[in-house]
DRENKOL-607529 format. One record per residue (C-alpha): residue number from 0; x, y, z. Coordinates in nm, 2 decimals, always signed. Layout:
ATOM  resi       X       Y       Z
ATOM   NUM       X       Y       Z
...
***
This chain:
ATOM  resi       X       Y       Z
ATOM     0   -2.69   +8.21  +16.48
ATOM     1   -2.96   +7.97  +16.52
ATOM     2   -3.04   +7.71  +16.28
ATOM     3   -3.32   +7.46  +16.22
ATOM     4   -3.26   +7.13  +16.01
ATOM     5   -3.55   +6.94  +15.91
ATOM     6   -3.50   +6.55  +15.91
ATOM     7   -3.67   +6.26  +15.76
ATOM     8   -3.60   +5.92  +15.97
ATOM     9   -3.68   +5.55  +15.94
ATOM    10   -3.82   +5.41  +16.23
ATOM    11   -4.01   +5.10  +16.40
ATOM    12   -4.18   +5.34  +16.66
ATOM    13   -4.41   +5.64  +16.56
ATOM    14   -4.58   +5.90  +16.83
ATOM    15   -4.89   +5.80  +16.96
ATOM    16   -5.10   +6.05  +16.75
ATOM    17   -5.08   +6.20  +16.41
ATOM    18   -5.09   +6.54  +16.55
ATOM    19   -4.90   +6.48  +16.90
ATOM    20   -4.55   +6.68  +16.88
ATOM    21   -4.27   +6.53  +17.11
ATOM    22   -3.99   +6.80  +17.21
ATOM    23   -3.67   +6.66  +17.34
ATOM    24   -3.42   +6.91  +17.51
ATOM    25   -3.07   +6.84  +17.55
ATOM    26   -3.00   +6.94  +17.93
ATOM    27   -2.68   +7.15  +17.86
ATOM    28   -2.86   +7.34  +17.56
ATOM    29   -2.67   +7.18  +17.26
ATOM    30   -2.98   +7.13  +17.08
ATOM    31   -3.38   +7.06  +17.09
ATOM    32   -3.56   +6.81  +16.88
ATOM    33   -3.93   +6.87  +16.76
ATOM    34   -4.07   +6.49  +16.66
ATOM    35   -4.36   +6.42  +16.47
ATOM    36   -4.55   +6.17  +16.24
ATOM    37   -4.53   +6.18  +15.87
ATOM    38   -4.90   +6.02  +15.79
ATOM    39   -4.92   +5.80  +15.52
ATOM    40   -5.20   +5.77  +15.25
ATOM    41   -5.07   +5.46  +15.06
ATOM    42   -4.84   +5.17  +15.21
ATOM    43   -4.60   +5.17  +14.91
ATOM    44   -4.44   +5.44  +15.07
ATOM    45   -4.24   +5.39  +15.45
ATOM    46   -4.34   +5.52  +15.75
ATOM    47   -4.11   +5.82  +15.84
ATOM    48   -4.13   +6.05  +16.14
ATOM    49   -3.99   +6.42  +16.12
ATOM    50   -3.72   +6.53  +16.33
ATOM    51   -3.67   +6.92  +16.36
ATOM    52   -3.33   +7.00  +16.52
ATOM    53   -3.27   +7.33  +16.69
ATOM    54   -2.93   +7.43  +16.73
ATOM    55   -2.65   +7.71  +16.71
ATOM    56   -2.39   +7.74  +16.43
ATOM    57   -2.13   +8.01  +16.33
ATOM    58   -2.29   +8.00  +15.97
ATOM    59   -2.54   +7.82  +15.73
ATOM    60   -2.23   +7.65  +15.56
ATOM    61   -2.11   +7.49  +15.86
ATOM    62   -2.42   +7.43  +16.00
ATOM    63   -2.53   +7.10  +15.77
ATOM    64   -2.24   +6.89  +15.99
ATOM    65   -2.32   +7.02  +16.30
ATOM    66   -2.67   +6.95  +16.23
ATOM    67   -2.61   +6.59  +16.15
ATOM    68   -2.40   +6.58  +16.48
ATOM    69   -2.68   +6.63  +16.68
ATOM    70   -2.92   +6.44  +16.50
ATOM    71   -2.66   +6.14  +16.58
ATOM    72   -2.63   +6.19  +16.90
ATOM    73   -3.05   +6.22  +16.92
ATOM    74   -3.07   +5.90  +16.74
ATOM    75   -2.82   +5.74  +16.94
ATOM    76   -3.06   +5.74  +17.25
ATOM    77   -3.38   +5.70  +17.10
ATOM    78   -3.21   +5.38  +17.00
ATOM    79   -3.10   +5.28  +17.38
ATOM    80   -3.41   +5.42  +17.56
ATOM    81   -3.68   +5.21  +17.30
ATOM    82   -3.44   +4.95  +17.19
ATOM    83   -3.59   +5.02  +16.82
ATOM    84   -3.44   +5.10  +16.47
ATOM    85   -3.44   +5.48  +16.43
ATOM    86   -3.23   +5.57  +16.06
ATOM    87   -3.15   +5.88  +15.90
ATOM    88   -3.36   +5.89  +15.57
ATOM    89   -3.29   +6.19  +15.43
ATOM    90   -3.27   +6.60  +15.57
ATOM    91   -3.52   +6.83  +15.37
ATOM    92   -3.41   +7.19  +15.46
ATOM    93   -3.14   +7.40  +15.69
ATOM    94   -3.33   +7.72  +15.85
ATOM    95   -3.14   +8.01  +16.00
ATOM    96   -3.41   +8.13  +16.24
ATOM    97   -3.32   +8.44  +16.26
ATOM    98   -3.53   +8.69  +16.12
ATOM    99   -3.33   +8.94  +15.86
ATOM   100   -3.48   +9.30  +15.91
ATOM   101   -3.89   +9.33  +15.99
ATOM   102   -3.99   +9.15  +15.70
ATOM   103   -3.94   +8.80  +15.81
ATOM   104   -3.72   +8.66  +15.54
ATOM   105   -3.49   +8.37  +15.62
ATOM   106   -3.14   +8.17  +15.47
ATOM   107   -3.32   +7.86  +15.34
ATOM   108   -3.08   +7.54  +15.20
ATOM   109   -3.37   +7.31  +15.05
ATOM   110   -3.25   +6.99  +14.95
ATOM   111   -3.37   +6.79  +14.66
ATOM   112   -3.58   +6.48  +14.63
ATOM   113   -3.35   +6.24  +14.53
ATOM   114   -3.36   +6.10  +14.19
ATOM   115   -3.71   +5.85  +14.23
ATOM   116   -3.43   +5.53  +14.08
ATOM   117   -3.08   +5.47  +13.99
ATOM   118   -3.04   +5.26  +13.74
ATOM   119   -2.78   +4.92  +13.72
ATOM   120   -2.47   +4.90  +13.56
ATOM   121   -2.57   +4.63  +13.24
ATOM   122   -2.27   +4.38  +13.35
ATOM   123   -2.44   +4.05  +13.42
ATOM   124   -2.37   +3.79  +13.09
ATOM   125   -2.33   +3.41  +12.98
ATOM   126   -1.95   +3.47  +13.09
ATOM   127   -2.01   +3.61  +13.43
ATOM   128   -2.23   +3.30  +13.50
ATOM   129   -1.94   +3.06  +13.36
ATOM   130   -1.69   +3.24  +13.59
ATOM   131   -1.92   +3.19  +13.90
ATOM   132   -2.03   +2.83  +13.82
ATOM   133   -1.59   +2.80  +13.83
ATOM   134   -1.58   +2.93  +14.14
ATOM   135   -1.83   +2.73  +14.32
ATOM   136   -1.66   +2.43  +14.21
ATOM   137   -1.45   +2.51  +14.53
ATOM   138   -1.59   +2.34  +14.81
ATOM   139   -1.52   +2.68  +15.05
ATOM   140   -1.41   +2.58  +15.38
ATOM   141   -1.63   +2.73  +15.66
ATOM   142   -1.43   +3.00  +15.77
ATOM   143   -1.36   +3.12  +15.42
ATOM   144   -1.78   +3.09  +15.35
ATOM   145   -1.78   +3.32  +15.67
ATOM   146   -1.54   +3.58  +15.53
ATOM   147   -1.69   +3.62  +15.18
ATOM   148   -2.05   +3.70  +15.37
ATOM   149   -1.87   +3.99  +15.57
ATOM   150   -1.71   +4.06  +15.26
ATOM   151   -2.06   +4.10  +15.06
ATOM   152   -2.17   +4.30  +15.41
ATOM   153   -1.93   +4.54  +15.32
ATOM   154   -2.00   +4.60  +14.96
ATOM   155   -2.34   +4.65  +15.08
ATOM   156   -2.31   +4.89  +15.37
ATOM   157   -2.36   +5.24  +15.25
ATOM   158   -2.16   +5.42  +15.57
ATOM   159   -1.75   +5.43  +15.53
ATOM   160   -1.71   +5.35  +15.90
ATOM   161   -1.92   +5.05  +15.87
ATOM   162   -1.75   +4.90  +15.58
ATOM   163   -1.42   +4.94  +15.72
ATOM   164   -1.52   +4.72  +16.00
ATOM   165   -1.71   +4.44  +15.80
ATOM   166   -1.43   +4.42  +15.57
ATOM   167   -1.21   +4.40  +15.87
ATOM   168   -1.40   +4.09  +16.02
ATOM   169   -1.36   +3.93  +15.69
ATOM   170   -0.98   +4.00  +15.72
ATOM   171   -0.96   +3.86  +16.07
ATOM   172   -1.17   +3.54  +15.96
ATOM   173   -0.92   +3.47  +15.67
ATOM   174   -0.63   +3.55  +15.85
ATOM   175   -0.71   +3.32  +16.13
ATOM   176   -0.78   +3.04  +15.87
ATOM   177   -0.47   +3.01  +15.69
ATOM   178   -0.19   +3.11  +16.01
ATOM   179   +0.07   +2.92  +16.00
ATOM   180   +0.14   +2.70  +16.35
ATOM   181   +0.48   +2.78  +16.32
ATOM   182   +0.63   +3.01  +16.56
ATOM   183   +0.75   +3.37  +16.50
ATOM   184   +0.95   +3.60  +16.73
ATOM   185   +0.82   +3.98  +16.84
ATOM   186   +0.98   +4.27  +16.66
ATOM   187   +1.09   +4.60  +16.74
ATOM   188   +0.86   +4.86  +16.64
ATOM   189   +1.15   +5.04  +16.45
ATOM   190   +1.33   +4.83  +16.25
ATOM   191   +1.12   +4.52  +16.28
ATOM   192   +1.43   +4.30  +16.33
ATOM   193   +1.40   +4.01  +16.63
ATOM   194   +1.38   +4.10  +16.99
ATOM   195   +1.64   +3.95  +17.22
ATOM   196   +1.67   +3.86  +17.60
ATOM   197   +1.98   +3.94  +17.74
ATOM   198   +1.89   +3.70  +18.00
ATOM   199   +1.82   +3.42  +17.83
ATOM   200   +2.00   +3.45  +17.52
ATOM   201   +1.73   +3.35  +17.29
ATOM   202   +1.51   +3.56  +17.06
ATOM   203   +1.12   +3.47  +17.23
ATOM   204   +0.89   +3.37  +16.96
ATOM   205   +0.50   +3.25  +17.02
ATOM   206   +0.24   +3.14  +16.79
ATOM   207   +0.14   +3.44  +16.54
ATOM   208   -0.09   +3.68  +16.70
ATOM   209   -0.39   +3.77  +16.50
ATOM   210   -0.20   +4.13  +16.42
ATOM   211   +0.12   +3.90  +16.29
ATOM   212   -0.10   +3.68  +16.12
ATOM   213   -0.29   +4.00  +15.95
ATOM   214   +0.07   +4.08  +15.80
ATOM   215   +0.12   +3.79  +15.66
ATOM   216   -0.18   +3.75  +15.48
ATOM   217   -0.16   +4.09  +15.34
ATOM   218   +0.21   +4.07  +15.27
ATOM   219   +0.08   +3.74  +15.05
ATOM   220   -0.16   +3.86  +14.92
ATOM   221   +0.01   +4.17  +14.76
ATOM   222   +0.38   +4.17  +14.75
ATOM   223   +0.40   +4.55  +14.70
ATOM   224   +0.21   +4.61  +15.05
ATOM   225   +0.41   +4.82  +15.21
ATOM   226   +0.48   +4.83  +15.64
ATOM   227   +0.34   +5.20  +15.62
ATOM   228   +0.01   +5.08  +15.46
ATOM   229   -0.03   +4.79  +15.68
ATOM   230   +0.01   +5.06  +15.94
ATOM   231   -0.26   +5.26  +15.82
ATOM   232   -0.50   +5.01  +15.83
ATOM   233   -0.40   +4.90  +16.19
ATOM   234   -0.47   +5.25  +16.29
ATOM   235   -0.77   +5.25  +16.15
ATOM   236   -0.88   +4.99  +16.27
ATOM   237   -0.77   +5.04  +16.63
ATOM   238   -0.88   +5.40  +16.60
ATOM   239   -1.25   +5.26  +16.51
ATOM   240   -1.28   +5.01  +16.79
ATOM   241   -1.17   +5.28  +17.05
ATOM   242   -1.49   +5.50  +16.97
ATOM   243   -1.29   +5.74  +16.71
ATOM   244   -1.47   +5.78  +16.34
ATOM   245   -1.31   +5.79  +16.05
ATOM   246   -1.38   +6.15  +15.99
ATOM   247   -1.20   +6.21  +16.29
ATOM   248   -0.92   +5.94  +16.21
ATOM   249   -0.87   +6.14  +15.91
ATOM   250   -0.70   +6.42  +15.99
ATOM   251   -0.36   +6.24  +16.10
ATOM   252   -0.42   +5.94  +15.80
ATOM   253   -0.22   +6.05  +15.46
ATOM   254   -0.50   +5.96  +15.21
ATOM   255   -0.88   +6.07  +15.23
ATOM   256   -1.08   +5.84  +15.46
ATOM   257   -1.26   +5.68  +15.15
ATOM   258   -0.93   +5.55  +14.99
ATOM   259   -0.81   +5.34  +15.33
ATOM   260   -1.18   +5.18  +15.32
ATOM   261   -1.07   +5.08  +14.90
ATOM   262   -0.73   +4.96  +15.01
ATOM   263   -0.84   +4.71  +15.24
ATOM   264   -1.11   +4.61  +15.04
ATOM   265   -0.88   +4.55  +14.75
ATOM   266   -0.62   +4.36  +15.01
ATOM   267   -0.92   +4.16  +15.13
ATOM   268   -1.01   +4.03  +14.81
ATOM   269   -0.70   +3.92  +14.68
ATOM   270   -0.68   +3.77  +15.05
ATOM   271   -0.99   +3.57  +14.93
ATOM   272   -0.87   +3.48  +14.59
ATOM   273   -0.56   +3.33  +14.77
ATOM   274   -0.77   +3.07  +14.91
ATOM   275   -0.92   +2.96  +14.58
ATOM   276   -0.75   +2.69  +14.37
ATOM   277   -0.49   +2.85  +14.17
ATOM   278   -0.55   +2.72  +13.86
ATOM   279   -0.89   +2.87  +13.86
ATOM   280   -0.75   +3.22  +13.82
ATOM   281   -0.60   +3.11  +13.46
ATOM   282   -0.72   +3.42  +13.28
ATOM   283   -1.05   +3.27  +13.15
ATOM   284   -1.27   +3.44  +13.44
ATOM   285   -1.46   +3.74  +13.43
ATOM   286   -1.42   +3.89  +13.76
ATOM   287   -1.51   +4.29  +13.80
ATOM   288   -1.40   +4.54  +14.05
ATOM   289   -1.56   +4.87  +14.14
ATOM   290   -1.36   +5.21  +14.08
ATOM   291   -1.47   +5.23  +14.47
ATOM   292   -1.62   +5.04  +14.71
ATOM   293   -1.77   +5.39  +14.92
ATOM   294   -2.12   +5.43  +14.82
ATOM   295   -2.14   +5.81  +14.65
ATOM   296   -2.47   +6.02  +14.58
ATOM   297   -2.55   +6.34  +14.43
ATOM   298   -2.79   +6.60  +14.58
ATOM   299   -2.90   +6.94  +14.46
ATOM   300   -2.93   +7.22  +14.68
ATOM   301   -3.08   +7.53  +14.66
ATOM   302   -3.03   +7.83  +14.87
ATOM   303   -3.31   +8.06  +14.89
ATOM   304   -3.43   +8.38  +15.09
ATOM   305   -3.76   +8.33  +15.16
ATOM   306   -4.04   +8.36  +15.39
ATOM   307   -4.13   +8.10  +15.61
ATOM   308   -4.43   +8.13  +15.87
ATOM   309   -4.43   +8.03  +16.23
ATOM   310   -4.67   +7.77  +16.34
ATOM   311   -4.94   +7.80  +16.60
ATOM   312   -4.64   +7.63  +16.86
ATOM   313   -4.43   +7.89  +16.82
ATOM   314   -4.14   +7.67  +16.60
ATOM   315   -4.12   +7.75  +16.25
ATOM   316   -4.35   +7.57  +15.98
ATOM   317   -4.10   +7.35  +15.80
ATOM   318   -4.39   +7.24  +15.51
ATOM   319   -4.28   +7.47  +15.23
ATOM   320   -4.60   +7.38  +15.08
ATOM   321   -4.58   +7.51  +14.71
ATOM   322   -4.17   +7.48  +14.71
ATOM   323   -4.01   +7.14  +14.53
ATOM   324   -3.67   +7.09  +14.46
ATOM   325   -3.60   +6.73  +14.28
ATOM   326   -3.34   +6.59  +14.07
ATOM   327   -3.48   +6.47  +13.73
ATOM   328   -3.33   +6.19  +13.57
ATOM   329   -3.20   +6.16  +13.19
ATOM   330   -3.43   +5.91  +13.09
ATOM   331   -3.66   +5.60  +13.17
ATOM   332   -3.52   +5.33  +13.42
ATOM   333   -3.31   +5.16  +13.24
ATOM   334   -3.13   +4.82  +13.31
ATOM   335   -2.96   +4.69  +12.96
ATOM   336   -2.70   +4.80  +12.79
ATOM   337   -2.77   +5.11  +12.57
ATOM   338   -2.65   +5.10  +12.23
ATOM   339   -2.45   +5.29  +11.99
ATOM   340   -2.60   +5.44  +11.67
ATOM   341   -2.38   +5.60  +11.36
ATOM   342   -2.53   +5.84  +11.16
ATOM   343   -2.41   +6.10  +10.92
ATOM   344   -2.43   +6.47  +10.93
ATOM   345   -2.69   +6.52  +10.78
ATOM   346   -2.91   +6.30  +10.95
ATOM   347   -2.80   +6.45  +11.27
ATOM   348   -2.91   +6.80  +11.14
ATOM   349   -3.28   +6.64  +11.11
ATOM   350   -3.27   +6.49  +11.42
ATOM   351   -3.18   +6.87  +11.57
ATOM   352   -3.50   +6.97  +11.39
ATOM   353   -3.72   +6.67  +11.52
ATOM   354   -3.62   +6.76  +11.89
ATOM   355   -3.86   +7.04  +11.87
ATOM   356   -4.10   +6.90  +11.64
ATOM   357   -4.49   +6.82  +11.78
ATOM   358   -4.47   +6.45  +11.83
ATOM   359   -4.51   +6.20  +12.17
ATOM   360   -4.13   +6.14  +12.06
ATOM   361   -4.00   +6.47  +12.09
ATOM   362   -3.81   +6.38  +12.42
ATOM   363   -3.70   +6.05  +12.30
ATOM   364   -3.53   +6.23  +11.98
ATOM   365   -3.38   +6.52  +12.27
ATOM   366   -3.23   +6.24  +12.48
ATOM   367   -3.05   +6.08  +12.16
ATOM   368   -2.96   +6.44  +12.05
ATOM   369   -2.78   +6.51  +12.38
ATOM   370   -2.61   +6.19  +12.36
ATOM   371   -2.47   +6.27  +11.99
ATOM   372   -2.09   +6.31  +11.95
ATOM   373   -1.96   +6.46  +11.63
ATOM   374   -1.65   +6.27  +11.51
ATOM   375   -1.48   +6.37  +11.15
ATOM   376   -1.79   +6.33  +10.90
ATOM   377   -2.02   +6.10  +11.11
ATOM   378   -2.22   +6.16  +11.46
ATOM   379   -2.22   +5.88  +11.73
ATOM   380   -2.52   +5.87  +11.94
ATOM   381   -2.57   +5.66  +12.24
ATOM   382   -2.92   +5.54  +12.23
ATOM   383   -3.12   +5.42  +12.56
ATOM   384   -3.21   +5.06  +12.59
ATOM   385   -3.58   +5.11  +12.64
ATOM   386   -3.56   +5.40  +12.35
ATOM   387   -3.45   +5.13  +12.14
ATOM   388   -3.76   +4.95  +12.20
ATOM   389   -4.00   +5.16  +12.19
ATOM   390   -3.83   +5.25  +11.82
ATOM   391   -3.88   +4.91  +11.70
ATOM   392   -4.22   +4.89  +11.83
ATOM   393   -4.34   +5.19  +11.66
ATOM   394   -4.17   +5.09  +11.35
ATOM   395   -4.33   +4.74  +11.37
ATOM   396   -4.71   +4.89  +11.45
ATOM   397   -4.63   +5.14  +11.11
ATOM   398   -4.70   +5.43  +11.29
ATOM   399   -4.69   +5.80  +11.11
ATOM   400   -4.44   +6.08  +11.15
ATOM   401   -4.12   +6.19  +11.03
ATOM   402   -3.91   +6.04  +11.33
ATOM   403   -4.07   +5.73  +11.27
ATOM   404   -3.93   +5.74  +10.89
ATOM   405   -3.63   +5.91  +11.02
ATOM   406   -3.52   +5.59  +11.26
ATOM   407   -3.64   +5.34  +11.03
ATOM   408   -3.37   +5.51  +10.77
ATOM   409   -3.11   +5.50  +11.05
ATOM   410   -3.13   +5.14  +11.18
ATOM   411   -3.23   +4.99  +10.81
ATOM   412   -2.89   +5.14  +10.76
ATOM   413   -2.75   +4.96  +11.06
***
């Protein structure tokens, strides 16, 4: 079947004209592009081009990855040919162009705007600043300056493959530093023991290598490393600097390909905590660490049978005009802590009653509703920092109503 993806992408370059369509054709049929402009009214918002991709898959469900496959290989040479930042932002919809029946209805997957913010996680305090003020009481050598900036790179890159390799570089940096100038002897492969000339009599031995010295530093850095992880991550990493991906390194690796990118950022930082004073790590820092380090997001997608118009160039209008799917968040953007509020039973049967009451409030008393947890003969609810606020501030102005009262009772009470 034939498919069409619709693609958003960040770029440096845009088409000549608004209304000039480029059409790229890959010579052995794998795919054609359709590239446009995406005029912009205000410049809060980037400048995006859309990229239709033409292609054949044996369904709609497999079609999103082949899809992307050909977008990466577009982007791949509009990147060599301008020498110019083209970057997926975002696909909109998956098209199977073929017509069901005479009435023109298609397979539509419509992706969702994504949510308009993501909130922080509240972390930062007066304890986290003590712990760093610690730290940079270390005057970091160079190298280990240059390893802790790959090592933020890699926190910040939002593509698996890309992490690996920054985190890698940090590896390599810290590994290098701290090799010890005594000489060590190749191993076999199998049993790791020393290899021996016959010739000479002697067991060779060299100055580490950087893999040897790589061992090392892991093996220090976590006793419990085990050869068949340090393993993994070689192939990995060899696997990534000989073109492979890690979705294709995958399929012979034991663990998902997000869980080797965690393991060596784990080994890396306790690599980097190694080179720290000891005595700092006494128990009085805050340090955190993420439950991963892979970048996740949601998206919803809907699947629809709809009808959707060709344009006057004889490729399907991708527009939609009149059709939305988004993602709505919980709340307002939020970036403190939210707080916990007890109240009893029956004050959490009158809150029930003011989520449908007429009042500007009505959300905010839905959203601590939802967030209500019944526990023996009181309710927990978690209560949104800015909800909080805007609580106190009504409270201070004396406005009217009955939630007004009704939170005035519940935090006096607090």
């Amino acid at each position: 079947m034939e498919c069409v993806a619709n693609f958003e992408v960040k770029s440096e370059l845009s088409v000549l004209a608004d209304d000039r369509i480029l059409r790229i054709k890959h010579p052995k049929g794998l795919y054609r592009a359709r590239i446009q402009n995406i005029p912009r009214t205000v410049y809060t918002t980037p400048f995006l081009l859309s990229l239709h991709i033409y292609f054949d898959a044996p369904s709609l469900d497999e079609a999103k990855d082949i899809s992307e496959e050909c977008l990466v290989d577009c982007l791949n040479m509009l990147a060599f040919a301008s020498g110019s930042r083209f970057e997926l932002h975002r696909i909109r919809q998956l098209v199977d162009v073929t017509t069901s029946g005479q009435d023109g209805m298609r397979d539509v997957r419509l992706w969702s705007d994504s949510i308009e913010y993501e909130d922080p996680e509240p972390y930062l305090d007066e304890e986290m600043v003590k712990s760093i003020q610690r730290l940079l009481e270390f005057d970091a050598p160079p190298s280990i300056r240059r390893a802790l900036r790959w090592y933020r790179l890699g926190i910040n890159e939002t593509i698996p493959d890309d992490q690996f390799m920054y985190f890698w570089f940090a590896l390599e940096i810290v590994a290098e530093f701290q090799k010890s100038s005594e000489k060590v002897p190749d191993r076999c492969p199998q049993c790791q023991s020393p290899l021996f000339c016959e010739a000479c009599g002697v067991n060779p031995v060299h100055k580490p290598y950087a893999k040897q010295a790589i061992e090392e530093l892991l093996r220090s850095a976590d006793k419990e490393c085990s050869n068949e992880t340090i393993e993994r991550l070689h192939k990995t990493r060899n696997g990534l600097m000989h073109g492979s991906t890690l979705k294709e390194i995958e399929a012979s690796l034991p663990q998902p390909h997000e869980e080797i990118v965690d393991i060596l950022a784990r080994l890396l930082w306790k690599s980097l905590a190694l080179q720290f004073p000891r005595n700092m790590f006494d128990g009085t820092l805050v340090i955190g660490a993420p439950s991963t380090y892979v970048r996740q997001r949601y998206d919803a997608v809907a699947h629809l049978s709809i009808m959707v118009p060709v344009s006057d160039d004889g490729d399907l209008d991708l527009g939609f005009e009149g059709f939305k799917a988004e993602m709505v968040p919980f709340g307002p953007p939020q970036s403190a802590r939210p707080t916990i509020i007890k109240m009893s039973r029956e004050q959490f049967e009158r809150l029930e009653k003011l989520r449908f009451a007429r009042s500007d409030y009505r959300e905010l008393c839905e959203r601590v509703w939802q967030k209500s947890q019944i526990i023996d003969d009181h309710v927990l609810a978690l209560m949104l920092a800015t909800d909080l606020k805007l609580i106190n501030e009504a409270i201070a102005r004396g406005e009217d109503g009955e939630w007004r009262s009704f939170f005035e009772e519940l935090l006096g009470g607090e």
